[in-house]
C-alpha positions as a Markdown table, in Angstrom:
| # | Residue | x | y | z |
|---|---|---|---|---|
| 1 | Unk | -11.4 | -4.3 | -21.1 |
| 2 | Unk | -8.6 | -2.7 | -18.9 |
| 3 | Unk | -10.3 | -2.1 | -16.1 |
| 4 | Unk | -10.5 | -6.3 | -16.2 |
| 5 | Unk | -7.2 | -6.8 | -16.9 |
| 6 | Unk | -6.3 | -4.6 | -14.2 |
| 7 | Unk | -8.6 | -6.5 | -11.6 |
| 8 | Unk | -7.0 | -9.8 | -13.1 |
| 9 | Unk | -3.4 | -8.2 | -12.0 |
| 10 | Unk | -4.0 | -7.0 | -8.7 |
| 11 | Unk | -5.2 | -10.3 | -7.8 |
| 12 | Unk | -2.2 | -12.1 | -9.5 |
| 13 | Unk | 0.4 | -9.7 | -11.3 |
| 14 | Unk | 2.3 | -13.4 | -12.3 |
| 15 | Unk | -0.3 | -14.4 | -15.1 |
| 16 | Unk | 1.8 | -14.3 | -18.2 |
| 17 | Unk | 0.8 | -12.6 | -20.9 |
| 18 | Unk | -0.5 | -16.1 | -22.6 |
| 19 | Unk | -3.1 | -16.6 | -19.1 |
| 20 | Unk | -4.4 | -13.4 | -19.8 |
| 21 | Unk | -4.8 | -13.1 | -23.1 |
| 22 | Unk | -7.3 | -16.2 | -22.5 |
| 23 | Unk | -8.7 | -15.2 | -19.8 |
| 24 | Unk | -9.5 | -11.7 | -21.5 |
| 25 | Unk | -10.5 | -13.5 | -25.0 |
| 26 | Unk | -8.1 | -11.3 | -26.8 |
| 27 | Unk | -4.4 | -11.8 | -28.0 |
| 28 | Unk | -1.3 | -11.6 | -26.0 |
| 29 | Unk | -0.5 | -8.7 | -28.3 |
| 30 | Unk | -3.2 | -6.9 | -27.5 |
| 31 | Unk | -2.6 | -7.8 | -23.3 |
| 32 | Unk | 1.0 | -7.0 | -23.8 |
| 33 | Unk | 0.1 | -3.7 | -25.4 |
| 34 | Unk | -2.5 | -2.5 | -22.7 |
| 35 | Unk | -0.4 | -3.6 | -20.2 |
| 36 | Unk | 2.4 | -1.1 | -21.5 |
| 37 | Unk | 0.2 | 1.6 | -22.7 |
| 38 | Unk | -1.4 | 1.5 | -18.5 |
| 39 | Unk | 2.3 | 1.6 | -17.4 |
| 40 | Unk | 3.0 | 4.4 | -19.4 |
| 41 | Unk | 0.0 | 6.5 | -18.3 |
| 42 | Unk | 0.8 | 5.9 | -14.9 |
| 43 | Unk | -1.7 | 3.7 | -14.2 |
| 44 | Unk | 0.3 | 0.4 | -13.1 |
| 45 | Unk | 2.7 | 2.3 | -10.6 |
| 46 | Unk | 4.7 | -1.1 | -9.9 |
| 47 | Unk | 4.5 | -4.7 | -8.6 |
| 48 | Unk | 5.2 | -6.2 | -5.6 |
| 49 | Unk | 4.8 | -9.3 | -3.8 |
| 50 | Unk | 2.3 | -9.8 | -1.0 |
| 51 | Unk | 4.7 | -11.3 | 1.5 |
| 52 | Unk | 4.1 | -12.6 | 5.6 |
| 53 | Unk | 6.2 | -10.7 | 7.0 |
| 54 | Unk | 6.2 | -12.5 | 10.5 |
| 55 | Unk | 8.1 | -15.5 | 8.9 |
| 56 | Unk | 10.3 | -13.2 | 7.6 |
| 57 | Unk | 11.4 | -11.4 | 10.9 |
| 58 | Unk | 9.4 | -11.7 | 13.3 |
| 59 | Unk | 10.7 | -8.6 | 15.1 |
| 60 | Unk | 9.7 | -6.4 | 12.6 |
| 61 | Unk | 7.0 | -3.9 | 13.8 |
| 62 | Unk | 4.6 | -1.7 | 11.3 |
| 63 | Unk | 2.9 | 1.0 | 13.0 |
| 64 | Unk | 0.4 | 3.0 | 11.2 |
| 65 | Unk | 0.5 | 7.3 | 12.4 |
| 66 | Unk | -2.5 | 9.6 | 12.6 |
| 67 | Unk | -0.9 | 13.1 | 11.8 |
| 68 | Unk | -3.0 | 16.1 | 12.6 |
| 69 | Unk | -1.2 | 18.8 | 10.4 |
| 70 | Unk | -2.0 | 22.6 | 9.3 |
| 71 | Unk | -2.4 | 22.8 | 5.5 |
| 72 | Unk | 0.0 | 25.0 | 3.9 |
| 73 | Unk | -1.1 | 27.8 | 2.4 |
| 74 | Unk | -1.1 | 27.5 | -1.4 |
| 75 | Unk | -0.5 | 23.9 | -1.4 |
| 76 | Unk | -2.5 | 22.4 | 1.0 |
| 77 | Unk | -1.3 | 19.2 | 2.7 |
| 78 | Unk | 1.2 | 18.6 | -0.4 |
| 79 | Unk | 4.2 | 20.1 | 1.0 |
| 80 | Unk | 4.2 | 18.2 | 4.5 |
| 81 | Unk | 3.3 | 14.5 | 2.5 |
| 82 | Unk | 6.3 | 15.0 | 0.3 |
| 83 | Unk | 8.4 | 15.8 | 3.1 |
| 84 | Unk | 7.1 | 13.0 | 4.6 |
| 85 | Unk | 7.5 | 10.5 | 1.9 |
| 86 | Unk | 10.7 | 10.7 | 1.6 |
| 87 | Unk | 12.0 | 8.7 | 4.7 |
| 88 | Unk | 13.0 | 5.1 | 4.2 |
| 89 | Unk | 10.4 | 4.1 | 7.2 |
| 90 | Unk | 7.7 | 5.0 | 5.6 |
| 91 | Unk | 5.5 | 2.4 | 3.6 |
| 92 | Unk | 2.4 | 4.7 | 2.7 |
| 93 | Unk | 0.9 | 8.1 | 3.2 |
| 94 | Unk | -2.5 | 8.8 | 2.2 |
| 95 | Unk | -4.2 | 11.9 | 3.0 |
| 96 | Unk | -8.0 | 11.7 | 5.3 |
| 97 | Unk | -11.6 | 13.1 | 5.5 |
| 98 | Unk | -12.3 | 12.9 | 9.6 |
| 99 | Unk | -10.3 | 13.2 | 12.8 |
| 100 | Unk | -6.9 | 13.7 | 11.4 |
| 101 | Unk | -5.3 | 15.0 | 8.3 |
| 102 | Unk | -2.5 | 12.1 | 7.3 |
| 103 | Unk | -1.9 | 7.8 | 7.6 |
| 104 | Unk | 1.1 | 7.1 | 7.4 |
| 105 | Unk | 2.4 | 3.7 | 7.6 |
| 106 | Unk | 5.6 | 2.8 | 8.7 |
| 107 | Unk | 8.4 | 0.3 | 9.5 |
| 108 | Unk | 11.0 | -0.2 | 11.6 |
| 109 | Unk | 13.2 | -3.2 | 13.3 |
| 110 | Unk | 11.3 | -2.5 | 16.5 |
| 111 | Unk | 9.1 | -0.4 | 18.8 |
| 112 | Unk | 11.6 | 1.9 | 19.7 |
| 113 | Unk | 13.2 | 2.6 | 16.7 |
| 114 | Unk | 9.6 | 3.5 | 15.6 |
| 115 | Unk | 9.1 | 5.4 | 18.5 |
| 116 | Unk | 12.5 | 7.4 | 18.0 |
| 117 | Unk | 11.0 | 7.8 | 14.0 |
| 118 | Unk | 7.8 | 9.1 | 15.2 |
| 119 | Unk | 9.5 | 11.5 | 17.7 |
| 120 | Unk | 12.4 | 12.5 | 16.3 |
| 121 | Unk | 11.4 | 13.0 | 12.6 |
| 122 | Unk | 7.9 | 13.3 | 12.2 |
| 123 | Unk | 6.7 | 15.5 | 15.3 |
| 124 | Unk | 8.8 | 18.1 | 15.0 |
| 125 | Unk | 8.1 | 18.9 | 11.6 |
| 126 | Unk | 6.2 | 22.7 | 10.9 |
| 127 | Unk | 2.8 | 21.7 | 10.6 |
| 128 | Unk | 2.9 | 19.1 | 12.7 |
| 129 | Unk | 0.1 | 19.5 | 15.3 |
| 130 | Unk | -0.4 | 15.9 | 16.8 |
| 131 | Unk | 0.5 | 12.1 | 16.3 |
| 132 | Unk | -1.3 | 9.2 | 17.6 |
| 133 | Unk | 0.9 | 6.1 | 16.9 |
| 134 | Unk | -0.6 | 2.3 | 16.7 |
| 135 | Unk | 1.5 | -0.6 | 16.4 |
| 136 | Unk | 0.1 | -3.5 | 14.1 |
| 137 | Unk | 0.1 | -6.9 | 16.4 |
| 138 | Unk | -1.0 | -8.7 | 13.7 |
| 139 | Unk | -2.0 | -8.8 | 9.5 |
| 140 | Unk | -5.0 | -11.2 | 8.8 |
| 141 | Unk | -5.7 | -9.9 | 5.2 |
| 142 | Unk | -3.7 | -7.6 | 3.1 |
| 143 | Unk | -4.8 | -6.6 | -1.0 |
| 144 | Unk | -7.3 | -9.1 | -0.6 |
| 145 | Unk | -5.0 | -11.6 | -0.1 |
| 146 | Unk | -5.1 | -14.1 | 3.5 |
| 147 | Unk | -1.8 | -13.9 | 5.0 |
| 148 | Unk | -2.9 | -15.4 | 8.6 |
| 149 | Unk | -6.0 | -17.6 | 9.0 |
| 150 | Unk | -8.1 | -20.0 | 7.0 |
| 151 | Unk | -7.1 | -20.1 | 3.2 |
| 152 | Unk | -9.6 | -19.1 | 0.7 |
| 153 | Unk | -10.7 | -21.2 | -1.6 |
| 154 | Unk | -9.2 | -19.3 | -5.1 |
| 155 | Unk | -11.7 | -21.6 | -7.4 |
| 156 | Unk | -14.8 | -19.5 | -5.6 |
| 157 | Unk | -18.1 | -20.3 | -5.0 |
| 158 | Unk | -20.6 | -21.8 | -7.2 |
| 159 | Unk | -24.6 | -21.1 | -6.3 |
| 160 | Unk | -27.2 | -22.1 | -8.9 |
């Protein structure tokens, strides 16, 4: 039963507890309960809005980072991600199996000031070994959600 009402809130965190409790079949009690109990445990870690950020400023810029970084010892790539989580400009940092060690995703007014972020802050870090910056021109589909393109149809598709 949670993990449905957690797929039911990450693909609309504004049902009211009323919407969900029908949805679920169970009582809003019961909804308003598990959603507490999931907040508590850490589980539901916040809510935000899924927002096109073009037609809010269009001169924003998000750039996402490959960092190639020497794991601490003791603590592994802990250290360097908390470090790194700390700055305003950065959106998310999530650690990777493959070519590089960290994504992080960041945002700034414009190129350069993400430039100057990138060399100013994040390269010279210890650890650091290598960046490879790429600037997003453009968000099609973020959380599931269609910010630019054709609109989905949220009813779905029926096929007998």
């Amino acid at each position: 039963m949670k993990e449905q009402l957690i797929q039911l809130l990450q693909q609309n965190a504004r049902l009211s507890n009323e919407e969900l409790a029908v949805m679920l079949a169970i009582s809003e009690a019961e909804v308003k309960n598990m959603i507490a109990s999931l907040e508590r445990e850490g589980v539901i870690k916040g809510y935000s809005a899924i927002v096109n950020e073009e037609l809010v400023d269009p001169d924003m810029v998000t750039a996402v980072i490959e960092l190639r970084v020497t794991p601490q010892r003791d603590c592994g790539y802990e250290e360097i991600a908390h470090t790194i989580m700390q700055y305003d400009e950065v959106e998310s940092i999530s650690l990777m199996a493959g070519a590089y060690d960290l994504s992080v995703t960041v945002k700034g007014k414009n190129v350069k000031e993400v430039s100057m972020f990138v060399s100013q802050r994040l390269a010279p870090l210890a650890g650091v070994l290598s960046t490879a910056t790429y600037f997003v021109l453009k968000k099609y589909k973020e959380k599931g959600i269609i910010i630019e393109g054709e609109e989905q149809d949220e009813r779905g598709y029926y096929f007998p």
